[in-house]
C-alpha positions, 0 to 999 in steps of 0.5 A: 359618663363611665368613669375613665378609672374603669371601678367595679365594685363587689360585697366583701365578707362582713356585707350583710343587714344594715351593715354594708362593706363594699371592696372597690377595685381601680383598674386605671388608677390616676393621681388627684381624682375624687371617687364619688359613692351614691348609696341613696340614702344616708349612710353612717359609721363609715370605716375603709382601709388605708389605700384610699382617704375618706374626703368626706360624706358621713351622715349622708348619702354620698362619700367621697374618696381619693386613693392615695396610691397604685400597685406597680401595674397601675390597679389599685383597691381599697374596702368601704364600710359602714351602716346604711340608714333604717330600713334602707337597701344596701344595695351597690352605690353607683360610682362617678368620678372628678379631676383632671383626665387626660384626653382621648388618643386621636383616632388611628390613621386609615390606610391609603386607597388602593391605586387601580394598578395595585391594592396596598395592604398597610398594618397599623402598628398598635403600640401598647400603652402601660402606666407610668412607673410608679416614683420610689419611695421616699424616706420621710420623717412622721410624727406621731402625737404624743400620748394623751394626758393619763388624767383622762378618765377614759383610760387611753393608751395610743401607739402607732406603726408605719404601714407605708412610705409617708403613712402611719396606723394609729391606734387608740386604745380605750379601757372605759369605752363610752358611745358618744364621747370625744377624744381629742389627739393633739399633734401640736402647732408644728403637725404639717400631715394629714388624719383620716379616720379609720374604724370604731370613731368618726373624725369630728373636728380638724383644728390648725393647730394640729387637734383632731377630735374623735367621736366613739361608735358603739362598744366594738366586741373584744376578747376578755382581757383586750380593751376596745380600741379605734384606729386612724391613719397618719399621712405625714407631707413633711 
């Protein structure tokens, strides 16, 4: 069945090769709903902006997402990302969705037969249905970790911005950068958010008590003088 959230998606600029990036436009956007990706075959080295949160599918061949939010006239967007497994098409993954929808409208009522002595001519009248208002931001409080112990031999630098109500993009920077290692980023006990991982490092392990362990891709490219970074994203639920 066609998805009620009515989802077109188009190549973005760095599609080519084994390297896709797809831009996935919501026309009807609903709260709480799963957008599912079929690529048909595994797909790895997933990075997306931060309008939508990666719920899971790395290293297979459907990634699920949610997006978090909608413009003020209910459309939303947000890029996916990635590396399609050897020798596999990039071609457009087929799209299906999962949650609550709300029923269909009821059919409108017909008009009332014409009597003998005289035809009536009835008007529908149509009302325009339009997404309800988007609630206002709320001011809260986000948390970021603090910085990685300097022993690390990595070389780790970590800062973070707000981009959003409840939302931070962090950034951690590598001066040894090494394919394959492990970071660990550390909230502590008391971290009640959420970390969805951005580009350049896929999201390994998430503890209870606030650790989330990051595995680095390949080197990225740099400009001379710049260390590689990745980056992630902070949904603060305080």
């Amino acid at each position: 069945p066609a998805c009620p959230l009515d989802i077109t998606i188009k190549p973005g600029a760095d599609h080519q090769g084994d390297f896709f990036a797809w831009l996935v436009k919501v026309r009807r956007w609903m709260a709480d709903v799963h957008i599912h990706l079929d690529f048909g075959h595994a797909v790895t080295r997933i990075g997306h902006t931060p309008e939508a949160m990666l719920l899971g599918g790395e290293g297979e061949s459907v990634l699920t997402f949610e997006v978090t939010a909608a413009e003020a006239d209910g459309t939303a967007q947000f890029q996916v990302s990635g590396r399609s497994s050897a020798g596999a098409d990039s071609h457009e993954p087929s799209v299906t969705c999962e949650g609550r929808f709300p029923p269909a409208p009821p059919p409108a009522p017909l008009p009332p037969r014409p009597t003998p002595l005289q035809s009536l001519t009835v008007k529908l009248a149509t009302a325009k249905s339009s997404p309800p208002p988007s609630p206002p931001p709320v001011a809260t409080r986000i948390h970021p970790p603090a910085p990685p112990p300097p022993a690390c031999y990595l070389g780790i630098t970590f800062e973070s911005s707000t981009i959003g109500p409840s939302l931070q993009a962090a950034r951690v920077e590598v001066t040894h950068w090494s394919e394959g290692a492990t970071i660990r980023v550390d909230f502590g006990r008391g971290f009640a958010g959420r970390v969805d991982q951005g580009h350049q490092a896929t999201l390994k392990y998430r503890s209870t008590s606030g650790a989330f362990d990051f595995e680095l891709w390949e080197r990225p490219p740099t400009r001379t003088g710049v260390d590689p970074h990745f980056d992630f994203y902070i949904r603060n639920e305080d």
